[in-house]
Steps between C-alpha positions, in 0.01 A plus 500: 500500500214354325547317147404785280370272225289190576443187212206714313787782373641232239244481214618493170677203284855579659445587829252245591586300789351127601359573870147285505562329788496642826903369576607681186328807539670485885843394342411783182448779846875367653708554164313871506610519892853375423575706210302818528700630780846432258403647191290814653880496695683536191295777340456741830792382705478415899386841612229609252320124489506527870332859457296309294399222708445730811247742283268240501186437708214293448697325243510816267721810475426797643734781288426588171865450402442094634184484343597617206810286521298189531164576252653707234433856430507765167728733538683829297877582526631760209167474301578120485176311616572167654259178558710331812314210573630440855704182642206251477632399144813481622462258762258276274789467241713389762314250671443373180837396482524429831173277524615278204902490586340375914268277370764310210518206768404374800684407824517129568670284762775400243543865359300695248248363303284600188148562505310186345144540445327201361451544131695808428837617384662736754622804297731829613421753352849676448428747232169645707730502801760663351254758321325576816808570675658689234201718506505570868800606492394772190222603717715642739765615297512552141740611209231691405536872537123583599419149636213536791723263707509429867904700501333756300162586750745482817775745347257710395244486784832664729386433863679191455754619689728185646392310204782229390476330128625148462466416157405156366648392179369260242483134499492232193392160464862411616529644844200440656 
């Protein structure tokens, strides 16, 4: 499957992701590539993100339910309007976290290294990693009642049919 986000999705303070250079925005595309597949996994289950992956052509869906699974859509249920923004915000959260946890060090020939640049101070940015992936995971399910959340859109959409929820919990600064 294609990477359904690309380096221009993260604007913003939080999600903003260094990818200048042609080698990061290459290394920015494998992280998307490696964990896509995982956390799209985890929130359809084998069948459905197969379904998923097999409704597309020409690198876009071609169902409404997929389309509207991926871009967002407005919907009603019970007089109850909801705003579900699709899984694009989802994914950016996550490769967030996974873009700054993958990029901490580097590989060297005696083991990992850090990052070094001439004249700066490398910094991790824990609390931004932890917020962004603390908010992916409320994007797809909430405590909310009336949330617009990813669970919310597929258990209401219904043709979702061998659809299989694996539900990420939390993190804190102290199990990264």
């Amino acid at each position: 499957m294609i990477n359904l986000i690309t380096n221009d999705d993260f604007t913003g303070n939080l999600e903003k992701v260094f990818s200048g250079s042609g080698n990061a925005t290459e290394y920015l595309n494998d992280i998307i590539t490696k964990y896509q597949k995982e956390i799209l996994i985890d929130i359809l289950g084998e069948i459905e993100y197969y379904n998923f992956e097999n409704d597309f052509t020409d690198d876009e869906p071609q169902t409404t339910k997929w389309i509207n699974f991926l871009n967002g859509t407005d919907y009603v249920v019970d007089l109850i309007h909801y705003d579900y923004k699709g899984i694009k915000p989802v994914l950016i959260k996550f490769i967030f976290y996974y873009w700054q946890k993958e990029t901490v060090s580097i590989l060297g020939e005696s083991g990992e290294l850090s990052n070094n640049q001439i004249n700066s101070t490398k910094i991790i940015p824990i609390n931004k990693m932890v917020a962004s992936y603390n908010d992916g995971v409320d994007l797809i399910k909430s405590s909310r009642t009336y949330a617009p959340t990813v669970y919310k859109y597929l258990y209401d959409e219904g043709t979702f049919t061998d659809w299989i929820f694996t539900k990420r919990e939390k993190i804190n600064s102290f199990n990264l």
